[in-house]
C-alpha positions as CSV (number, residue, x, y, z in Angstrom):
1,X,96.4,34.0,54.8
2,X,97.7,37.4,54.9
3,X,99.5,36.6,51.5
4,X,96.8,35.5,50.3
5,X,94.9,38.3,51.3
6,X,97.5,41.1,49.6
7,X,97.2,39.7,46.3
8,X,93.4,39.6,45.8
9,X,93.4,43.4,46.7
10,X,96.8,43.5,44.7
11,X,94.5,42.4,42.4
12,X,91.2,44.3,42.6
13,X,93.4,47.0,42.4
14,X,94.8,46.5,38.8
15,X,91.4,45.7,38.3
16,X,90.3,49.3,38.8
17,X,87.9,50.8,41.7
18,X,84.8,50.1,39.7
19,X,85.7,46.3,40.0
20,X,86.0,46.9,44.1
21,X,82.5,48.9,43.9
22,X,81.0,46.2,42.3
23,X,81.6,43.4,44.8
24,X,81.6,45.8,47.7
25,X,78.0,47.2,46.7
26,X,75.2,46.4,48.9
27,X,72.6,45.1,47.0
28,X,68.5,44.2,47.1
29,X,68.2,40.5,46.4
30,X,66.2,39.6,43.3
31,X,63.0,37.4,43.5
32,X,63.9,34.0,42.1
33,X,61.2,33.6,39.6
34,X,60.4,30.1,40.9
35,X,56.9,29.5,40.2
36,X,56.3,33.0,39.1
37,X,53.5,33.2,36.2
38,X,52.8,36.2,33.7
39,X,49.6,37.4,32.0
40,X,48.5,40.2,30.0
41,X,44.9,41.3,31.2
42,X,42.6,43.4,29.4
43,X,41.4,46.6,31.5
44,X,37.6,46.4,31.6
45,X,34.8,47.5,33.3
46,X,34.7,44.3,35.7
47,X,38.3,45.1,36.3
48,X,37.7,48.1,39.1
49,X,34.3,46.4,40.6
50,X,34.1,44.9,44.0
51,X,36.0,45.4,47.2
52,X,39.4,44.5,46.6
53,X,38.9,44.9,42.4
54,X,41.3,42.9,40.1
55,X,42.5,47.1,39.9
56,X,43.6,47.1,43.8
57,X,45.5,44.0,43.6
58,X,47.3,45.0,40.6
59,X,47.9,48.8,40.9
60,X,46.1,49.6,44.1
61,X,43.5,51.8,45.3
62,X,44.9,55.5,44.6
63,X,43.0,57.5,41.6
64,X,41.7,54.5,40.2
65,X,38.7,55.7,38.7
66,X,40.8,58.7,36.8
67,X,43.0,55.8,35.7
68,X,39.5,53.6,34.4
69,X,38.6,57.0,32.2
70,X,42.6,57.1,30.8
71,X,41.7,53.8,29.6
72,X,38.6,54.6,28.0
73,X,36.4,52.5,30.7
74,X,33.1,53.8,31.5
75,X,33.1,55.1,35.2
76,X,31.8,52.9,38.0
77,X,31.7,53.3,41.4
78,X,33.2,51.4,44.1
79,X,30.2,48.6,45.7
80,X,31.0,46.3,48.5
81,X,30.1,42.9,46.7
82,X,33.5,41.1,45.9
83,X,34.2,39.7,43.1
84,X,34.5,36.3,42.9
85,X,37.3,34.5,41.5
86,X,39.6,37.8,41.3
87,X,42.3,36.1,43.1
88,X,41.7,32.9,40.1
89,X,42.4,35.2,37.5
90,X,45.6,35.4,38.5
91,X,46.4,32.0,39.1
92,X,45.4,30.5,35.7
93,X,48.2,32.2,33.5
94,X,51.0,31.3,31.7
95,X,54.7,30.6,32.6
96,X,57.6,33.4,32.9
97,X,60.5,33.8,30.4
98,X,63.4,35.2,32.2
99,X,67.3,35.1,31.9
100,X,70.1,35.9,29.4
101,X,71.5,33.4,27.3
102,X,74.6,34.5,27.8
103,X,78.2,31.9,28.0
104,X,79.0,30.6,31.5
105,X,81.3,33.2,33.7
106,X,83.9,32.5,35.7
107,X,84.4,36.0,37.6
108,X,81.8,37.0,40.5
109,X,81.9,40.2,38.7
110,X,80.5,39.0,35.6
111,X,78.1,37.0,37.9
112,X,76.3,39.9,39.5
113,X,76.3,41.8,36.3
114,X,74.4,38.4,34.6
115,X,72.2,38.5,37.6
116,X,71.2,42.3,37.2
117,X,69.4,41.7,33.5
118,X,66.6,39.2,33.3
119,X,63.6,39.0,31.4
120,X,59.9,38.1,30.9
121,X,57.1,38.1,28.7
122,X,53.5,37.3,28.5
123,X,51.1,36.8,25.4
124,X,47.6,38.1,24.1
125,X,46.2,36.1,22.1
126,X,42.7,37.1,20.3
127,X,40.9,38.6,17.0
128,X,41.0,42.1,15.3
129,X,37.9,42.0,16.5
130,X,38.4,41.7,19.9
131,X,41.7,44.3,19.6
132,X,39.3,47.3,20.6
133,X,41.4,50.3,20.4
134,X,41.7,52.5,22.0
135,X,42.1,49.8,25.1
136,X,44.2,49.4,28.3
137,X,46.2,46.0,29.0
138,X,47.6,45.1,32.5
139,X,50.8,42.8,32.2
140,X,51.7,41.2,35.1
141,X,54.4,38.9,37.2
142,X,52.8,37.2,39.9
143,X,54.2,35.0,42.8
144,X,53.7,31.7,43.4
145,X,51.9,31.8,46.6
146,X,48.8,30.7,47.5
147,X,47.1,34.2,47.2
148,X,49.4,35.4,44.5
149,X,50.7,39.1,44.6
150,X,51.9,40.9,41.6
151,X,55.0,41.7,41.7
152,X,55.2,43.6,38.9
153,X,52.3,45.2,36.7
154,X,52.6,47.4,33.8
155,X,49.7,49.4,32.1
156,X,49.6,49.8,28.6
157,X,47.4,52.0,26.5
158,X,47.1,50.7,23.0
159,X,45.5,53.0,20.2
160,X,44.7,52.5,16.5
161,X,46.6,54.1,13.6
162,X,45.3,54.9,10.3
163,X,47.1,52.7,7.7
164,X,45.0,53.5,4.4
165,X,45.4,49.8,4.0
166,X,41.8,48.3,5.5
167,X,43.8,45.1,5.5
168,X,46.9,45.9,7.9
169,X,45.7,47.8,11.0
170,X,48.4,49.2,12.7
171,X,48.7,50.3,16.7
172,X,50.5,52.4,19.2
173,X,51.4,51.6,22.5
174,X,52.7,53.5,25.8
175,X,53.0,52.4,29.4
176,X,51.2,54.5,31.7
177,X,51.9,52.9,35.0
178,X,54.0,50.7,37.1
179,X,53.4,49.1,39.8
180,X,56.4,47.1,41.7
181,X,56.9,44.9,44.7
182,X,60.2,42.9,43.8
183,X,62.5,42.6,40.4
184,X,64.2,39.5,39.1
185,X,67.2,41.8,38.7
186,X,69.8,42.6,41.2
187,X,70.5,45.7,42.0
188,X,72.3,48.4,44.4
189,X,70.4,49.1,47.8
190,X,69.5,52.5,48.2
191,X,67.8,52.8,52.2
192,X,65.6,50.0,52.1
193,X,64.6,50.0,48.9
194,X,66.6,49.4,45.5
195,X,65.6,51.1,41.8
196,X,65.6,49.7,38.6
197,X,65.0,50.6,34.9
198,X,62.3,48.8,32.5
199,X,62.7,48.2,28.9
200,X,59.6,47.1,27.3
201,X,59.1,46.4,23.6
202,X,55.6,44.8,21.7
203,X,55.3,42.4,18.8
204,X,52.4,41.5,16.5
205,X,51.8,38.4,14.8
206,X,49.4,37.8,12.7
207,X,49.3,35.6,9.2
208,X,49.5,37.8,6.0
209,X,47.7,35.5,3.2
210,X,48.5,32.1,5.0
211,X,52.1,32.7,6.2
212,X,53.2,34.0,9.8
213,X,54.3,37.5,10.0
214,X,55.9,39.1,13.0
215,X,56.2,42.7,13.6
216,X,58.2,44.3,16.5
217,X,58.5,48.1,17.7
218,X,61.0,49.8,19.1
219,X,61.6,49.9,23.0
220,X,60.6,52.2,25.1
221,X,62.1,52.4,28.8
222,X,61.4,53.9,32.2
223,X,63.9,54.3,34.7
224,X,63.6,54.6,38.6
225,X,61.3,51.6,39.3
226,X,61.4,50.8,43.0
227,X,61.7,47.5,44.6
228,X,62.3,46.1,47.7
229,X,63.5,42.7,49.0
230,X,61.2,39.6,48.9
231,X,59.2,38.7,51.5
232,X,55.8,38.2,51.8
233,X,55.1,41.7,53.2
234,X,56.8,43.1,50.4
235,X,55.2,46.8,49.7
236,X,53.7,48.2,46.7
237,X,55.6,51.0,44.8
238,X,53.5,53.2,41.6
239,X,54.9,55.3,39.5
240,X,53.3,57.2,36.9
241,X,54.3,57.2,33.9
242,X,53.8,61.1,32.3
243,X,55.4,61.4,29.3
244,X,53.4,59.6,26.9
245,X,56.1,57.8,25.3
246,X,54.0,56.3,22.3
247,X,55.9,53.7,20.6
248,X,56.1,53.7,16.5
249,X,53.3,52.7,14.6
250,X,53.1,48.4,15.2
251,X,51.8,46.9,12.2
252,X,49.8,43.3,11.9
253,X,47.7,41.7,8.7
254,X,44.1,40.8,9.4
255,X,41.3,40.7,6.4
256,X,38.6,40.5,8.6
257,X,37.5,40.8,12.4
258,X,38.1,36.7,13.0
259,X,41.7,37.0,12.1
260,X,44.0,35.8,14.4
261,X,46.4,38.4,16.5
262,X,49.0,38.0,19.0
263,X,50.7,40.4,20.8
264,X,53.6,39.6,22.7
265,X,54.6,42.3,25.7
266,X,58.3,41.7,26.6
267,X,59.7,43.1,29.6
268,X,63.9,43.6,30.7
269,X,64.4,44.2,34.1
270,X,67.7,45.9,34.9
271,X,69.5,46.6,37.8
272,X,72.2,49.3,38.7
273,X,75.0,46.7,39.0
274,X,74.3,45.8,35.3
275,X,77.4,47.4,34.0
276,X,78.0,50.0,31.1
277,X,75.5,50.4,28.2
278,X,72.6,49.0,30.5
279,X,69.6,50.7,28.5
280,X,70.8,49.8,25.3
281,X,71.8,46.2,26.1
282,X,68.4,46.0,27.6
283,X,66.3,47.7,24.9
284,X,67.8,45.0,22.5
285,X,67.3,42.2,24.9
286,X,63.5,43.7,25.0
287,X,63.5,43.5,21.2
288,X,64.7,40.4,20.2
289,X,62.7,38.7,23.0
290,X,59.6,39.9,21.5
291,X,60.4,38.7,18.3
292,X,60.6,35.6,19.5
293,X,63.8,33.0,19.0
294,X,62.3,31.6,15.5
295,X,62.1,35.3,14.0
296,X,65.0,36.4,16.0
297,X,67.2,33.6,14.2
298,X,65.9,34.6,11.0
299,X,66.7,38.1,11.2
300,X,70.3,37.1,12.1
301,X,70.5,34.9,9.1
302,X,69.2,37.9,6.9
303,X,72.0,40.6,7.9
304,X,74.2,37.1,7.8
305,X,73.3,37.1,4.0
306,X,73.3,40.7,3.5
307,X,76.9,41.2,4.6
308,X,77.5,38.5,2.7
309,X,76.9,40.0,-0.6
């Protein structure tokens, strides 16, 4: 046993320190995702009304009427009569997307570096018409329990950009806050709490004279997102977001205000035991998981064809 014991820190040692840090690390255990559902929710009047507002339960209670004027909601002020079915509208939403597709490992270092990247996304699906802009959008992971928590909650500001083409609108986006209970990520334990970076990235779709058209912007990330273990006391952590990182303009076709829009938020959740080149193996992972697999695969089979020639 002693042998045995020798040579795996014989080892470790060729392996380098960083190998030793890895395992050694103490870590905050990810949520499992299990029965976890996403949704993107449009900021709205109704959304900061009643005791305990679709806001609290999201983002909660501090400076939330500032936050309803940043998102270009008229001001309201807080009445005692709950809202009813607050708690339903985050039940009825769709699943999570999470996890890397990445080849099977056989090292518990590659293991934990797997675990510390996962991702998720959630869909809005609606008219130019109903795209107001400037807007706010909430997208949110929720548990699976009976009175679901979010876990995670993002707010975007969206906001129009002047194309000169009447035809194909274009938008901005920027997260403005970030609200956090767990991650799906793994990461080091810092107290009783752990931190983790966000990469988030948009795409439109929309049908440009009958065929589907995807358009995807560049990510934008935020670091020090704090998390803590799950549990069903599990706090709530904000952070504000204050440097207005606007993405690039985020182009979609639509003739009219019936035309069909989607907007696909995709989130990458990464932990500190993630490895070298985290934000920019994240921001990709944000990218091509808005675009989708089907666009995805057809952007790899068009550099495939340029380098080809």
């Amino acid at each position: 046993m002693r042998n045995q014991l020798l040579v795996a820190v014989s080892l470790l040692a060729l392996g380098g320190c960083q190998s030793i840090k890895i395992l050694m690390t103490d870590t905050v255990e990810p949520a499992s995702g299990e029965g976890e559902k996403t949704r993107v929710i449009p900021i709205e009047e109704k959304t900061f009304k009643g005791k305990n507002s679709q806001w609290e339960q999201l983002f909660g209670t501090a400076d939330q009427y500032a936050w309803a004027e940043k998102c270009h909601v008229s001001s309201t002020k807080p009445t005692e009569e709950a809202v009813s079915g607050t708690a339903a509208l985050l039940t009825a939403v769709g699943g999570v997307v999470w996890g890397l597709a990445v080849d099977a490992v056989n090292s518990k270092i590659d293991e934990i570096q797997e675990r510390s990247v996962k991702s998720w996304a959630a869909t809005w699906t609606g008219t130019r018409g109903g795209l107001k802009v400037p807007q706010c959008f909430a997208v949110v992971r929720v548990s699976a329990e009976q009175v679901p928590k979010a876990q995670m909650a993002i707010l975007f500001e969206i906001k129009g950009v002047n194309t000169g083409n009447a035809n194909a609108p274009a938008v901005q986006w920027a997260p403005l806050l970030i609200a956090s209970r767990t991650s799906l990520a793994l990461t080091k334990r810092e107290g009783q709490v752990g931190t983790i970076g966000l990469s988030l990235s948009v795409a439109a779709k929309s049908f440009k004279e009958g065929e589907f058209t995807v358009k995807v912007s560049d990510p934008i990330s935020v670091s020090g997102i704090v998390v803590s273990t799950p549990g069903e006391n599990a706090p709530l952590h904000v952070k504000s977001v204050t440097d207005d990182q606007y993405s690039d303009p985020l182009q979609f076709y639509a003739k009219d205000d019936a035309a069909s829009v989607y907007l696909k938020f995709a989130i990458v959740e990464s932990g500190s035991m993630a490895g070298l080149n985290t934000k920019a193996k994240a921001e990709f992972k944000a990218w091509t998981d808005a675009l989708g697999p089907v666009a995805a695969d057809a952007w790899k089979k068009k550099l495939t064809k340029a380098d080809d020639e």
